[in-house]
N, C-alpha and C positions, 0 to 999 in steps of 0.2 A: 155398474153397467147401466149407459141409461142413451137412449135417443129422443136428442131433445131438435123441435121443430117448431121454429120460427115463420114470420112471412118473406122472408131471405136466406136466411139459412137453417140447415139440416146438420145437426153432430152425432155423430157415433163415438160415443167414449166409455170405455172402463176406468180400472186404476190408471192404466198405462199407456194407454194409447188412443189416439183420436182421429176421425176420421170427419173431413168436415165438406160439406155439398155446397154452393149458391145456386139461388132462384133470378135470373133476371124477370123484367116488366115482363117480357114477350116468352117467357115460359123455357129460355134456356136452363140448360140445369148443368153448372159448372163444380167441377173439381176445382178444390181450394186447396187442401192440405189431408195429407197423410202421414202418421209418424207419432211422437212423444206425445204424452198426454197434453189437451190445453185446457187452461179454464173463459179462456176470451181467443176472439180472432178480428183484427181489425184489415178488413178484404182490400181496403187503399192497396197497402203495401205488393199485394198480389196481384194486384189487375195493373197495377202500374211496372209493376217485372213481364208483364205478359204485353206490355206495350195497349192495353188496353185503357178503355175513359175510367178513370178513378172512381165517377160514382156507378161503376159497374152496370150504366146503362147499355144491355146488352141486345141491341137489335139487330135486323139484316138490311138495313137500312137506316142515311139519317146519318150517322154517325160521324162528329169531326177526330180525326186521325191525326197524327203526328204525320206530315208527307211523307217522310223520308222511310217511313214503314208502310209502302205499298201492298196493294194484294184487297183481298177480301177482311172483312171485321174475323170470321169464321175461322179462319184460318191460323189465330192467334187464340183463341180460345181454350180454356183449359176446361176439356167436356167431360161429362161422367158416361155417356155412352153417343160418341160420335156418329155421326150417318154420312151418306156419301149422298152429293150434287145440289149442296148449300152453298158451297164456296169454302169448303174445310178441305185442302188437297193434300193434306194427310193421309194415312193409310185407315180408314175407316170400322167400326164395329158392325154396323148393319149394312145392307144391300139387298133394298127387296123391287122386283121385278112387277109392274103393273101390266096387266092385259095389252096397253099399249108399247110394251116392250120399253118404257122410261123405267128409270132407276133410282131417281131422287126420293130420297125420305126425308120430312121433316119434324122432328119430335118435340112436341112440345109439352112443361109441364102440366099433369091433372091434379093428381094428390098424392100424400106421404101418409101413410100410417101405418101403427107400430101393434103387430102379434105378439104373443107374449109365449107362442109355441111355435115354434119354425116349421113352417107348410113343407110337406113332402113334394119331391122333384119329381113328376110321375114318370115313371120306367127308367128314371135315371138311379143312380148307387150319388149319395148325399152325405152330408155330415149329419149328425142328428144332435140334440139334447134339447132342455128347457131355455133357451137363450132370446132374447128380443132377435126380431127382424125387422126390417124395415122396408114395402113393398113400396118403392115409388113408381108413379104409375106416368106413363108419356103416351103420347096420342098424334099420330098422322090422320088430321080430319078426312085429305084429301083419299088418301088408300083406306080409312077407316080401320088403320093398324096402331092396334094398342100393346103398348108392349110393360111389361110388370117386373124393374130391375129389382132383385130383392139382394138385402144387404144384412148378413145375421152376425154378430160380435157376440165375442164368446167371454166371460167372467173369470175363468185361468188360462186361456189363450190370447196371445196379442195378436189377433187373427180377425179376419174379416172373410167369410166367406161370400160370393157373389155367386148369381147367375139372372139369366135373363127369361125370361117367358112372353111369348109372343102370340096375339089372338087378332085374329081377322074380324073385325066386328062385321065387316060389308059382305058385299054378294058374288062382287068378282074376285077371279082368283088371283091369288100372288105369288111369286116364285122365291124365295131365299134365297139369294144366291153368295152370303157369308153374315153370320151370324156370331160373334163374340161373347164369351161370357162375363169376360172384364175389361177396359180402357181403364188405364192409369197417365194423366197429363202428369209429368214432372215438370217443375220449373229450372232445371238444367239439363244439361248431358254432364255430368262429373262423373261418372262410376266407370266402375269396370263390371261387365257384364261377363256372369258365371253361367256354366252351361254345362250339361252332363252328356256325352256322347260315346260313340264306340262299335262294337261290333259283336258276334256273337263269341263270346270267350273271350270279350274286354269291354263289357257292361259299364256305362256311365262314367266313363272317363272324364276326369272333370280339366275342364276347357275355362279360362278366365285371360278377356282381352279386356282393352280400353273399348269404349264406346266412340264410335267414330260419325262422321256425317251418312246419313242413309239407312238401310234396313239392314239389321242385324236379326239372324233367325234361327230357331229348329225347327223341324216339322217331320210330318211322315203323311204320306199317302196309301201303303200299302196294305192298310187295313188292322195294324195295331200297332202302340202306343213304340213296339219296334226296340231293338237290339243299338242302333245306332243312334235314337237321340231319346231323352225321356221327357215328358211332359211336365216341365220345370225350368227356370230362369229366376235368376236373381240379383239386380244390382248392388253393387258394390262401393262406398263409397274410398278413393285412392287412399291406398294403404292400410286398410279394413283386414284385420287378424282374426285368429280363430275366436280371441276376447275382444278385439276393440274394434272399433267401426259401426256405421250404421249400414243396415242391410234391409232391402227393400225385396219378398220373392213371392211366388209365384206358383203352385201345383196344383196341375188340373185331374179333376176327380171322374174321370174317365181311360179308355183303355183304346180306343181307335185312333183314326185319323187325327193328328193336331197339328195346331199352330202357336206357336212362343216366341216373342218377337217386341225388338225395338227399335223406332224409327226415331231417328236425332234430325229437327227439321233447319232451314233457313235461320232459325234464331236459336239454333245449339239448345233447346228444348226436345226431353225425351219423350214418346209416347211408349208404355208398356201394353201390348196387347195377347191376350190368349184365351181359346178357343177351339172351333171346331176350323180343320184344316177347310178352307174356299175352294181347293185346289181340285177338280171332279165332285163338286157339292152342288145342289141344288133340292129346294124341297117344295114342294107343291101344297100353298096352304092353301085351302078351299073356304070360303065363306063359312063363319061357323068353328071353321080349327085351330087348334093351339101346337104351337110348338115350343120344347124347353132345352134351352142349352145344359149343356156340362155344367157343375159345379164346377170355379175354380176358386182355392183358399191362398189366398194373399195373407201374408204376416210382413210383421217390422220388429228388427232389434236393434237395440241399442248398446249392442256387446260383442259384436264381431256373427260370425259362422255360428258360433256354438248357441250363441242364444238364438240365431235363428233357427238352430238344430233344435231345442229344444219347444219351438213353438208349434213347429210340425210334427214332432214327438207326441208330445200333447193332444193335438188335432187326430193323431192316429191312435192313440189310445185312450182317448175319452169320448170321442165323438164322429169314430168311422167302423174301426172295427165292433162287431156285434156276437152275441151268441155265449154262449157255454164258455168259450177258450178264450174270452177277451180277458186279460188281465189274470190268466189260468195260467198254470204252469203245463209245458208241453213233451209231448213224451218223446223220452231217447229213442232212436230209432237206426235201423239197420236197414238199408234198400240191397238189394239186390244184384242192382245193374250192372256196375263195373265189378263184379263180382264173376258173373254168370254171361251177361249178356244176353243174346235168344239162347244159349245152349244149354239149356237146365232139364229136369224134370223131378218130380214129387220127393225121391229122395233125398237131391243135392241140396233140394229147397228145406226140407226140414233135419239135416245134418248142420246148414249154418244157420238155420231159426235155433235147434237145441242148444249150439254154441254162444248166439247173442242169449239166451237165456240165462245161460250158467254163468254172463258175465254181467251181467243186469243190465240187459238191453230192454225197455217196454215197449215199442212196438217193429215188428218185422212190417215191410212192404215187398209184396210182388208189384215188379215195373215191369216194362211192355214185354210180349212176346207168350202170354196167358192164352189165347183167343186166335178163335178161328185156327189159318192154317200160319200163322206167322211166324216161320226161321227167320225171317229177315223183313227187312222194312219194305218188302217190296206188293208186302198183302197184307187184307182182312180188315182195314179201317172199317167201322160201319159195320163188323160182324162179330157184337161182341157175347159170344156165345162161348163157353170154356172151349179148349182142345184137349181133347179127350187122348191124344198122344204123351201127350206131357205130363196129364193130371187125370189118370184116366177113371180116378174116383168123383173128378166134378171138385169144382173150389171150391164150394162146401161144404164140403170134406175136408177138403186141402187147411180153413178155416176152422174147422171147429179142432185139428188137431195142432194147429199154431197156438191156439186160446187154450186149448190141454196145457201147453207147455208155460203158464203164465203170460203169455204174450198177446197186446193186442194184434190186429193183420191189419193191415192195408192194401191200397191197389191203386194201382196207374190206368189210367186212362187218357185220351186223346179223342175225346166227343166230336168234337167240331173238324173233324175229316173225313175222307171217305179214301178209299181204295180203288184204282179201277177193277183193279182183281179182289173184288168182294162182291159174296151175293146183295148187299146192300144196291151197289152201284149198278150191278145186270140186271136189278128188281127197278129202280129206280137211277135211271142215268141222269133225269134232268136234277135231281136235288143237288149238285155241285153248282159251286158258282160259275158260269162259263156262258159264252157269248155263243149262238146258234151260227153256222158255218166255220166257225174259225175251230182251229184243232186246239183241244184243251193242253196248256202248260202245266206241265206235273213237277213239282219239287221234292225230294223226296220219293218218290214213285206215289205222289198222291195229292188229292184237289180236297177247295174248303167246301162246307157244307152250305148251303144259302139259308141263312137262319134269318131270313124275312120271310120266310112261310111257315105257318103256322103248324103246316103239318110234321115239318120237320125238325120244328122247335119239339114238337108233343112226342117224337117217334126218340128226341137226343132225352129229354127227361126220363120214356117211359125206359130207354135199355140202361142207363145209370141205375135208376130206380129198383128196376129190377135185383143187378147184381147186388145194389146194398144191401137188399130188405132177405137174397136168398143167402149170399155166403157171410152174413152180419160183421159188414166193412164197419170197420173204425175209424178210416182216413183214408181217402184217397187225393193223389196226387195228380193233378188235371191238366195235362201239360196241351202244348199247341205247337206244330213244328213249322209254317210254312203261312207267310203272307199271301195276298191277293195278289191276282195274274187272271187276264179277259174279264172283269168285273160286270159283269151281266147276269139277269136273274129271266128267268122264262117264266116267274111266278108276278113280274112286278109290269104295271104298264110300260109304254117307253117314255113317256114321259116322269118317270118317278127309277128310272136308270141308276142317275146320278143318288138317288137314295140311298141305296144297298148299302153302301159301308156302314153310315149309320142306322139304319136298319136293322144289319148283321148285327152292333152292338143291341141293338136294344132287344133282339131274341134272345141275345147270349146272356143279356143280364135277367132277364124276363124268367131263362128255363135254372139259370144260377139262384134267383131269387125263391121261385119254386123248392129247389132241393135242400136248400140250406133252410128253411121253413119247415119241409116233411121231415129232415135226417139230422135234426140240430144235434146229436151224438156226433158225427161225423164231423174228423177234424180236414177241411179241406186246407189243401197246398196248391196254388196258382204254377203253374210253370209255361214258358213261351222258349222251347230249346233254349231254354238255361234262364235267363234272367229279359227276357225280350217283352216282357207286358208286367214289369213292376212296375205297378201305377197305387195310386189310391182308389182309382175305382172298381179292381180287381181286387183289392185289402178291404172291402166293404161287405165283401162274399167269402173272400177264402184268408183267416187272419194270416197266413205266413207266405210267400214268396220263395220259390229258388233260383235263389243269386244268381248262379252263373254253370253253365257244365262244367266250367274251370276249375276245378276241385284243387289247384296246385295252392300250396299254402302263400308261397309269394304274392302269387295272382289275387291270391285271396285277400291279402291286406289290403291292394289298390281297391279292388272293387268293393268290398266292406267298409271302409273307409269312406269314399266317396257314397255309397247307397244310406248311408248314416246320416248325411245333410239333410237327408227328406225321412227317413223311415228309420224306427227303433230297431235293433237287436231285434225285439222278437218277431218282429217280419219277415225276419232276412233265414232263409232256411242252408245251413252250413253243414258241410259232412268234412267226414276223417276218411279220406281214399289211400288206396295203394301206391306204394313206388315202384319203379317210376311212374311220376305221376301219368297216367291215359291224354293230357290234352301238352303237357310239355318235355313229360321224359324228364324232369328235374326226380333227385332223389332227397328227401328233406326227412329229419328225422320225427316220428313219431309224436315226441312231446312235439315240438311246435305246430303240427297239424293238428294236433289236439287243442292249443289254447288259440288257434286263430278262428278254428270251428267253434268253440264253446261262446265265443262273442256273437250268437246268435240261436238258430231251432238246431240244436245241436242231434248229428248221427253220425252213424258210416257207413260207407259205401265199399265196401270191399267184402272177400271174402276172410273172414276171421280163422278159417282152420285152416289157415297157410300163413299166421303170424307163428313168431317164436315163441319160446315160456315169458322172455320176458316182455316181449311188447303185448302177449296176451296180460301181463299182469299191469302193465301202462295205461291199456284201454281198461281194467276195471279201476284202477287209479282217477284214471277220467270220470267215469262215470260216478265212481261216489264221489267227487269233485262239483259237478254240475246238480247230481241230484240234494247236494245240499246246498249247494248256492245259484241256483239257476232262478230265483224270482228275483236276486239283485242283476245277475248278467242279463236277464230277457227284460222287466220291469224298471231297474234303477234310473238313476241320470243318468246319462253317455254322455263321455269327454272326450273329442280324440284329442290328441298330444302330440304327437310327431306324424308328420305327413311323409307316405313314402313316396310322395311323388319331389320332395325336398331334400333327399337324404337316402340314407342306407337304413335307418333305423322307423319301424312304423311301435306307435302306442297308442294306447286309449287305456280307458276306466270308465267303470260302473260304479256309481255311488248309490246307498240305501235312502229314501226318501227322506230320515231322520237325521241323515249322516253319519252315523253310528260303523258301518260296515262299507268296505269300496274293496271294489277287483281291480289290480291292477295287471296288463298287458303288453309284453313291450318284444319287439320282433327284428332282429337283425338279419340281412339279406346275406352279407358275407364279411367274413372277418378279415381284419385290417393288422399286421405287426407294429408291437411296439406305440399301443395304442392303449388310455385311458378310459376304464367305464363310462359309458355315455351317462349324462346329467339329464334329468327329465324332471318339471315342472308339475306337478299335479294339478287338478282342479277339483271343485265342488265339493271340498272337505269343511268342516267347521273350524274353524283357525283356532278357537280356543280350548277345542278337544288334542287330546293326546293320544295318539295312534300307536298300536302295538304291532307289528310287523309279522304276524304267526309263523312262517317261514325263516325268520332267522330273531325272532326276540325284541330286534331294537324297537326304541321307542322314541316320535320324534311330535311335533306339534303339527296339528295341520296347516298353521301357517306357515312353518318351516317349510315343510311339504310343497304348500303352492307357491313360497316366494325362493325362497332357494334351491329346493327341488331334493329328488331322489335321486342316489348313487346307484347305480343297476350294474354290478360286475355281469358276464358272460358267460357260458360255455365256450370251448372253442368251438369252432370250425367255423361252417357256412349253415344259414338260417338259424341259427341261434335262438332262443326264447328266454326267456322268464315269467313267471308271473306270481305276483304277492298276495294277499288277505290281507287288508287292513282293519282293527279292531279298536273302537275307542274305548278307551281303560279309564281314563278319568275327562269331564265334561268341565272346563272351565266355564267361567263368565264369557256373556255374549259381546262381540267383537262386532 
C-alpha cells in the first residue's frame, strides 16, 4: 500500500488496485484512472480519449482544440471533484453561494500529503484503521474556500474511501448549496448501471439497466437513507456475472438524505457522483467554519458481483463495524412481536421466555408495547416510563427474572419519535419537527423528534440510558417508523431551515455515539420499519440490521440475497416467524424458515408454545445447528449461487477463512413434475482439498464442486430446502 506523489501526478495503490490523479500547470486536479493495479501510466493516451491537448496543458483559456469538439476545455475534463460556473456543464460536486448571490467556484491545486493514521470525520460514522490517506487540498482564492479531499486505501480492501471537508478561510458568509463526497469521470458509458430499490416489505430490490445518455439516479429526501432506494450504485461492465466482469461501486457511509447518480454526457462519457441529496439542502458556512461530508467507499473488482461483494464485506468487517460484537458471535434470540403483539402481560411474557430457554434460546427481547399507556400505536412515544398494567412489578423485575431463567433480555425502542398523545409532547410540543401555522402530518399516529437541539438530543440519551443501566438490557432493538413531513425546526434560525435533515443526522449519530461508548455490553439492532435505514453509517453504531418486517421465507431470499452485495450475513438480522406468514399469508415449512434465517443474526419471532412436539424438536435442531456453526454463517466468505430473481431456485454458501469448512444453502419456491435435481456450482472452495458431505457421506474435490457442480435432490412440495456441511478430509497440493 503506498501513495506515491509526483509534480504531475498522484497514485494510490496497493497489491491490486490503483488509483491515479493529474496535476495540470493552472492547478486543475484530474481523474486519470481507476481499477487494476499499475506500475506506470502514460496520461497521452487519456487526454486524447477525453479529446483534450496530449501534453495535458490544462487551462481556461488559450487552448487549441480540435473545432469539431465545440464548447468549453472544462467540460471535457476528467475532474477529481468538479465545481459549477467554469464552463464544466455537467452535473457538479460543489456549489457554494457568495454573499453576492454568484455561485461559481473555482478550485485550484495547493498540496497533497500523506497521514499514515486516517483523521476522524467529525460527527460523522467513518471507516477506521491504520491505513495511508491522502489529504489533497484545493483553494477558491476568490470565496477564500478551502476544501480538503481526503482519499484512504485500505491494504486487504480494494477500496478507496472518499470524502470532502470544507473550510471558509474568509470573513464573508457562504451558502452550500450541494456538496459531493465522490466524482468519478469514467472515460466511457459501457456499463450497466445496478441499483437497489423498493418498498417497505420489498427492501433493495435489485434494478440493473444499461446506462443510457442523461441522468440516471436514486435519491431520498425524506430524511433517511429510506425503504425505496439505498445508498449505493454500481457500474457494470456488459455481461459482468456474479465471477466475471469488472465492476466499479459505490456505498455511502451515512443514513439521511442522498444522492447516487450517473450522468453519460455529449461524448457518451460517465460521471459517477454521490453524496449528500441538493434537493432542500443548504448550509450556512460562516467565516471560520468547516463542514464534512459523508464518507463514501468506492471499491473495484475484477471478478464479477461476488468479488465486489467481498470487498464491501471486508470494509464492514474490518473497518466500520466497532465494539465488543465485531467479529463476536451473536446471540440466538426470541422477540416477542408477531408472537404477542401489544396484547401481552408479565405472565405470557415469561411462559414463552421459559420455553425459548428449555430450547436454548440466548436472548429473549420485549418489542413495543412495554411503556406508557400503549395497546396500540396510537400513544406514549417519548413516555418511556414501564406500564405498570402489564408489568406491574417494573421491567426490572420483569429482567432480572428473564436472567434467572439463563437468558439474556432485551428491549425495543423507538427514540426518535414522539406521540401527540404522550406526556412528552403536552410537556413539550415544539420538540417535533413541524413548521409553526401549518397542522402537523402524523404517520403512524406520531411525529419525528428535531434532534438539531441539544436538548432533545440530551433528554433522547438520558431515557435510553436510563432504562439500560435500571432493567440491565443486553440488547436493544432501535427501530424508526416514519420519515419526515413539514421539515421545520422552531429551534434553528430561518436561514439554516434547509439544515435540519442533516442536522437531524448528526444528533442521531452524536446521542448513538454517546451510548454505544457508555453501554459497550449492549448489543444494538438498527431497525427503520423493517429494513428502511441499512446503511453503513447505521452498521458503524449498531453492528446488525433488521432486513425487512417481511419475515416470509420466500421474501426472504430476494431480500437477503440482494442486501449481501453490500453487507455480510452478520449484519443482516433474520428470524424464523409463524405460518401463515403475518406479511403474505404463504404457509412454508419450518426447516426452510430455518436455513434461510440462519444466513444471517439468526432468531424467532413467534410464539413457540403453540408449535408441535415435533417442530418444537426442529427449532432445537436449528439451534444446535447455528450454535455450532454460526462464526462460519455470520463471519465466512459469502457466495451467492443462484439468483431468485432468475429462476425458481435461490443458493448461497459460507466458506471458513482456511477453506477447510463451507455451508451450503439452496432454496426452492415450488416444485415442478417430472423434473431433475437442480445442478449448482460452488465457489470459494480449495480445488485441491477433498470435501466430505456430512449429511450424506460423499466425497468429491473442490474443484469438482466449483467446475461441475453439486447434485441437490429435494423434498417434495413447495419451498423446498436443503443444506450441507462441507468438511475437508484430506488437503491436496496447491492449485
Amino acid at each position: 500500500m503506498e501513495i506515491c506523489i509526483s509534480n504531475e501526478l498522484i497514485h494510490l495503490r496497493n497489491d491490486r488496485i490503483s488509483y491515479v490523479m493529474g496535476i495540470s500547470d493552472e492547478g486543475f486536479v484530474t481523474h486519470l484512472y481507476f481499477g487494476k493495479r499499475l506500475e506506470s501510466l502514460n496520461t497521452v493516451n487519456i487526454y486524447r480519449r477525453f479529446g483534450l491537448p496530449e501534453s495535458g496543458k490544462i487551462t481556461l483559456s488559450g487552448c487549441q482544440l480540435d473545432p469539431s469538439l465545440n464548447g468549453l476545455l472544462l467540460d471535457r475534463v476528467p475532474q477529481e471533484y468538479p465545481s459549477f460556473g467554469l464552463g464544466d456543464n455537467r452535473q457538479g460536486s460543489l456549489t457554494v453561494m457568495q454573499e453576492d448571490g454568484t455561485t461559481t467556484v473555482d478550485l485550484r491545486y495547493v498540496s497533497a500529503i500523506v497521514t499514515e493514521e486516517k483523521p476522524k470525520l467529525s460527527g460523522l460514522p467513518a471507516t477506521f484503521g491504520t491505513n495511508k490517506t491522502l489529504l489533497l487540498t484545493l483553494f477558491d482564492a476568490l470565496l477564500q474556500l478551502e476544501v480538503e479531499l481526503r482519499y484512504t486505501i485500505f491494504d486487504d480492501c480494494d477500496a478507496i474511501a472518499r470524502s470532502a471537508v470544507l473550510r471558509n478561510k474568509g470573513k464573508q458568509r457562504l451558502v452550500i448549496t450541494n456538496a459531493m463526497s465522490l466524482s468519478l469521470d469514467m472515460p466511457d458509458a459501457n456499463y450497466d448501471l445496478l441499483t437497489l430499490s423498493g418498498a417497505w416489505a420489498r427492501e433493495r430490490e435489485w434494478v440493473r439497466r444499461p446506462l443510457v445518455f442523461g441522468e440516471q439516479s436514486v435519491s431520498t429526501n425524506y430524511g433517511a437513507s429510506g425503504h425505496t432506494t439505498s445508498p449505493f450504485l454500481a457500474l457494470l461492465t456488459p455481461g459482468t456475472t456474479e465471477t466475471q466482469g469488472e465492476v466499479y461501486a459505490a456505498s455511502l457511509v451515512y443514513s439521511g438524505n442522498f444522492y447516487a447518480g450517473v450522468e453519460v454526457d455529449r461524448f457518451r462519457k460517465a460521471r459517477v457522483r454521490m453524496g449528500l441529496n441538493k434537493d432542500g439542502f443548504a448550509w450556512q458556512l460562516a467565516g471560520g467554519d468547516t463542514f464534512c461530508t459523508p464518507e463514501a467507499v468506492l471499491v473495484y473488482s475484477a471478478h464479477g458481483l461476488d468479488g465486489m461483494s467481498r470487498q464491501f464485506h471486508c470494509i464492514c468487517t474490518n473497518h466500520l463495524v466497532r465494539g465488543q460484537y465485531a467479529k463476536a458471535p451473536r446471540p440466538i434470540l426470541l422477540n416477542n412481536w408477531e408472537a404477542t403483539y401489544f396484547n401481552f402481560n408479565e405472565e405470557k411474557l415469561l411462559k414463552i421466555a421459559q420455553t425459548a430457554a428449555d430450547v436454548g434460546i440466548e436472548l429473549f427481547v420485549l418489542d413495543d408495547g412495554w411503556f406508557g399507556h400503549r395497546d396500540n400505536d396510537t400513544s406514549s412515544l417519548g413516555d418511556w416510563t414501564t406500564d405498570l398494567r402489564k408489568l406491574p412489578d417494573g421491567l426490572p423485575a420483569l429482567s432480572k427474572k428473564i436472567h434467572a431463567m439463563g437468558l439474556k433480555f432485551g428491549l425495543w425502542f423507538e427514540p426518535e419519535m414522539i406521540s401527540p398523545d404522550s406526556d412528552l409532547f403536552r410537556t413539550h410540543p415544539d420538540w417535533c419537527i413541524h413548521i409553526d401555522g401549518r397542522p402537523n402530518v402524523e404517520s403512524r399516529h406520531q411525529l419525528v423528534l428535531d434532534l438539531s437541539r441539544p436538548e432533545v438530543c440530551q433528554h433522547m440519551y438520558n431515557a435510553v440510558a436510563r432504562m439500560l443501566t435500571d432493567a440491565k438490557i443486553d440488547y436493544v432493538k432501535w427501530d424508526m417508523n416514519r420519515n419526515f413531513t413539514c421539515i421545520g425546526s422552531s429551534y434553528l434560525r430561518r436561514d439554516q431551515q434547509m439544515e435540519l435533515p442533516h442536522r437531524y443526522m448528526l444528533g442521531l449519530y452524536s446521542v448513538l455515539e454517546r451510548l454505544t461508548h457508555d453501554f459497550p455490553h449492549v448489543l444494538f439492532e438498527s431497525c427503520a420499519g423493517g429494513g428502511g435505514r441499512f446503511d453503513m453509517g447505521m452498521l458503524h453504531y449498531m453492528p446488525q440490521t433488521w432486513c425487512s418486517d417481511n419475515t416470509d421465507a420466500l421474501c426472504r431470499c430476494e431480500i437477503q440475497y440482494d442486501t449481501s452485495l453490500i453487507f455480510p450475513p452478520f449484519a443482516m438480522g433474520a428470524h424464523v416467524s409463524a405460518v401463515p406468514n403475518h406479511q403474505t399469508g404463504r404457509i412454508t415449512p419450518i426447516s426452510t424458515r430455518g436455513k434461510v434465517a440462519m444466513s444471517g443474526c439468526f432468531g424467532y419471532e413467534l410464539d413457540l408454545n403453540k408449535l408441535s412436539a415435533d417442530e418444537l424438536e426442529e427449532v432445537r435442531k436449528q439451534i444446535r445447528f447455528v450454535k455450532a456453526h454460526r462464526m462460519i454463517l455470520l463471519y465466512g466468505d459469502f457466495h451467492r449461487l443462484l439468483s431468485p430473481w432468475e429462476g425458481k431456485d435461490t443458493a448461497w454458501m459460507a466458506v471458513s477463512p482456511d477453506q477447510k469448512q463451507a455451508i451450503f444453502v439452496l432454496v426452492r419456491s415450488h416444485a415442478t413434475a417430472y423434473e431433475m435435481p437442480p445442478l449448482v456450482k460452488l465457489q470459494g472452495l480449495h480445488p485441491a482439498f477433498v470435501y466430505k458431505i456430512q449429511e450424506t457421506g460423499e466425497c468429491y474435490t473442490g474443484a469438482e464442486l466449483m467446475q461441475f457442480g453439486l447434485c441437490c435432490p429435494l423434498p417434495d412440495g413447495d419451498v423446498a430446502s436443503v443444506s450441507y456441511v462441507l468438511e475437508a478430509v484430506t488437503e491436496g497440493e496447491d492449485q
